[in-house]
FIMI-414317 format. One record per atom (N, C-alpha, C, CB): x, y, z. Coordinates in steps of 0.02 Angstrom, whole numbers, padded with zeros to 5 digits, always signed. Glycine has a CB too. Example, Ala and Ser with C-alpha at 12.3 -4.5 7.8 and 13.67 -1.06 7.14 Angstrom:
2
+00660-00284+00390
+00615-00225+00390
+00660-00165+00390
+00565-00224+00452
+00642-00112+00354
+00684-00053+00357
+00645+00002+00394
+00704-00030+00286
***
This chain:
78
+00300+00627-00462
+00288+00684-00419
+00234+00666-00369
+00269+00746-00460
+00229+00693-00312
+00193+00688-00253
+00112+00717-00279
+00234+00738-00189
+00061+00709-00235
+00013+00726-00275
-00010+00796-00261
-00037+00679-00270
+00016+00818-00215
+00004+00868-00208
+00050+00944-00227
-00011+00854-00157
+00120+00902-00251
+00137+00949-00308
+00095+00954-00405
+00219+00925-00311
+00069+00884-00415
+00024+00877-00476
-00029+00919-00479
-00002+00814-00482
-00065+00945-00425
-00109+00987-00410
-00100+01039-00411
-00130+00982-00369
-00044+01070-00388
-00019+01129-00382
+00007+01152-00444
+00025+01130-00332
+00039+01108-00479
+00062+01131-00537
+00029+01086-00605
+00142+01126-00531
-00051+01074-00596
-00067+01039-00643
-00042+01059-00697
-00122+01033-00646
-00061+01098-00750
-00056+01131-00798
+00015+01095-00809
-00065+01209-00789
+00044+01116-00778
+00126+01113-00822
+00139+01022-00821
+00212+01168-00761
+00110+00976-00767
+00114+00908-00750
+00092+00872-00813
+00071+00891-00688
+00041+00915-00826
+00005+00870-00895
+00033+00875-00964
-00072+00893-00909
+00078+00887-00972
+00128+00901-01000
+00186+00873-01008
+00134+00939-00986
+00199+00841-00922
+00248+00777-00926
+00226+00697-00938
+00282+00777-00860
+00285+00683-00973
+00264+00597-01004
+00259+00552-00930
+00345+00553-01067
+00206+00516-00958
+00180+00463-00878
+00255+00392-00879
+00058+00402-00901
+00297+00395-00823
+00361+00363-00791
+00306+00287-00777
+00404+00417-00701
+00289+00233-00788
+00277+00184-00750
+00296+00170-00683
+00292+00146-00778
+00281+00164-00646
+00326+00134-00585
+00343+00191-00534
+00401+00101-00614
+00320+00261-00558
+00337+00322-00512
+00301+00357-00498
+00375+00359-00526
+00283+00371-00428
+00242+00406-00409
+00147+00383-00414
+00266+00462-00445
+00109+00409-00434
+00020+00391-00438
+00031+00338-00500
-00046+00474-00464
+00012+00289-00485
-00019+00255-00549
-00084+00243-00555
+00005+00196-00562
-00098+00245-00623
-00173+00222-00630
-00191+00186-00594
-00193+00195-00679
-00281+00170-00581
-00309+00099-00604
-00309+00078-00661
-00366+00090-00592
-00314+00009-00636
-00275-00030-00704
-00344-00092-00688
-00159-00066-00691
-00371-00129-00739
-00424-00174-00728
-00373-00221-00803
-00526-00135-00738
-00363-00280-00799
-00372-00327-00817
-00392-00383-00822
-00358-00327-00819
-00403-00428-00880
-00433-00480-00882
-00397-00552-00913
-00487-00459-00914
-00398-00590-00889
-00355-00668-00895
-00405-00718-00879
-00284-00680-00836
-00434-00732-00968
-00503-00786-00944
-00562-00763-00913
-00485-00837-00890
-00557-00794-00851
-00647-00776-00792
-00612-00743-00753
-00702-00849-00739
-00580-00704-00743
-00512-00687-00690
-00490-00627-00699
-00447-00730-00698
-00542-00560-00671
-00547-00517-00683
-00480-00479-00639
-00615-00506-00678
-00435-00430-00638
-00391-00395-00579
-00402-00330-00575
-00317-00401-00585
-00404-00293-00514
-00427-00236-00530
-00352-00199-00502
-00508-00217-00494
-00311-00174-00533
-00234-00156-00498
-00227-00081-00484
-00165-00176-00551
-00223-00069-00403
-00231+00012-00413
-00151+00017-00335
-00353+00056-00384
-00131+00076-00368
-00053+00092-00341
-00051+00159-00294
+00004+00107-00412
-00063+00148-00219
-00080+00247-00188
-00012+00251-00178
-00135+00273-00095
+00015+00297-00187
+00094+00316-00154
+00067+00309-00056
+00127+00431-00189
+00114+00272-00036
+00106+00254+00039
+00065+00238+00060
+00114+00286+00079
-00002+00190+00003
-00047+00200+00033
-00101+00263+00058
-00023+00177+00062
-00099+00297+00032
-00148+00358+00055
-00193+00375-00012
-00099+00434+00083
-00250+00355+00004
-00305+00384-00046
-00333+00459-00015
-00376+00324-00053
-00353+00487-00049
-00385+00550-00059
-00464+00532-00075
-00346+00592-00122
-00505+00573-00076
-00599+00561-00052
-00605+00552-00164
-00667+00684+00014
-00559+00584-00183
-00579+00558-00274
-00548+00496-00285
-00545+00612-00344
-00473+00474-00247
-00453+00401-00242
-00504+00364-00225
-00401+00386-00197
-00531+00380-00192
-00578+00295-00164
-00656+00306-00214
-00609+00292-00037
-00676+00380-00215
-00708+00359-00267
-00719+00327-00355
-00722+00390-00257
-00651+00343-00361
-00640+00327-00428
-00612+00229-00413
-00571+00394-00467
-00583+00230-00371
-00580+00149-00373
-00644+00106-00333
-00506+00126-00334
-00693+00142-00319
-00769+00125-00300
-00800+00095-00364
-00814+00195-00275
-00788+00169-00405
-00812+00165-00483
-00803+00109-00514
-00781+00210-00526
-00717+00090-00501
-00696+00045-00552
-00693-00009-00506
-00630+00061-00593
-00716-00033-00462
-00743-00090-00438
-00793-00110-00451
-00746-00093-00391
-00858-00052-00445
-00917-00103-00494
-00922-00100-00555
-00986-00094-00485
-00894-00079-00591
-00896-00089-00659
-00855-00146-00660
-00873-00032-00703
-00801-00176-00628
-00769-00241-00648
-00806-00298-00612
-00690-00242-00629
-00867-00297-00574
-00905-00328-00547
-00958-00351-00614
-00929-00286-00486
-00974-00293-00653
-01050-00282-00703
-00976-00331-00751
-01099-00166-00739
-00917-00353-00755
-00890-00394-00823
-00903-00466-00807
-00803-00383-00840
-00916-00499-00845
-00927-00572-00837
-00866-00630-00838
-00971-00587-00891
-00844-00598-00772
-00791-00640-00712
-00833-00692-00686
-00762-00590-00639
-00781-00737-00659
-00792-00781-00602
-00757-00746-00520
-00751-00857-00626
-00698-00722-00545
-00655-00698-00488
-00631-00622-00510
-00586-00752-00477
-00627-00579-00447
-00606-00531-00468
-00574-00526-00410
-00645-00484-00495
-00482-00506-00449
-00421-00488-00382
-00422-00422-00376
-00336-00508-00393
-00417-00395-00303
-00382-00341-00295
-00322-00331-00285
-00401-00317-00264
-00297-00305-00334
-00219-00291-00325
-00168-00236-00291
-00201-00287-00382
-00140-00230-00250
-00089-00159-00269
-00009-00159-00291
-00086-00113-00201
-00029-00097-00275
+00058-00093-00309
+00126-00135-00284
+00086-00016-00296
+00179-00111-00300
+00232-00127-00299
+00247-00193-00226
+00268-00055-00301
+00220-00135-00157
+00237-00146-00109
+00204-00228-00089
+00223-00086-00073
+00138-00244-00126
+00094-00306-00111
+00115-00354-00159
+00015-00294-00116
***
């Protein structure tokens, strides 16, 4: 769902099982070795002012892990 139907109808959204691959996906931070990834998915590209802060968040916290490299990833389309 779009995000601005999730909003509108939180309540009932949270309720539906999370589809991989459809619509908002998490951030996602993994680790492989020194080789930290930080994988985050906007539908079209469009963050919202809590999107960029929450992947702000989870950028320095994958900065504070004891990497050598840390990728930024996105979704499907990259």
């Amino acid at each position: 769902m779009k995000l601005a139907a999730t909003k509108i109808f939180a309540s009932e959204a949270a309720h539906l099982p999370h589809r991989p691959g459809c619509g908002y996906g998490p951030i996602e931070y993994r680790e492989h070795c020194e080789v930290g990834e930080l994988q985050f998915d906007f539908y079209n590209g469009a963050m919202s002012s809590n999107n960029c802060e929450a992947l702000l968040n989870a950028y320095r916290t994958a900065l504070a892990r004891a990497t050598k490299v840390l990728l930024l990833t996105g979704g499907r389309d990259y």
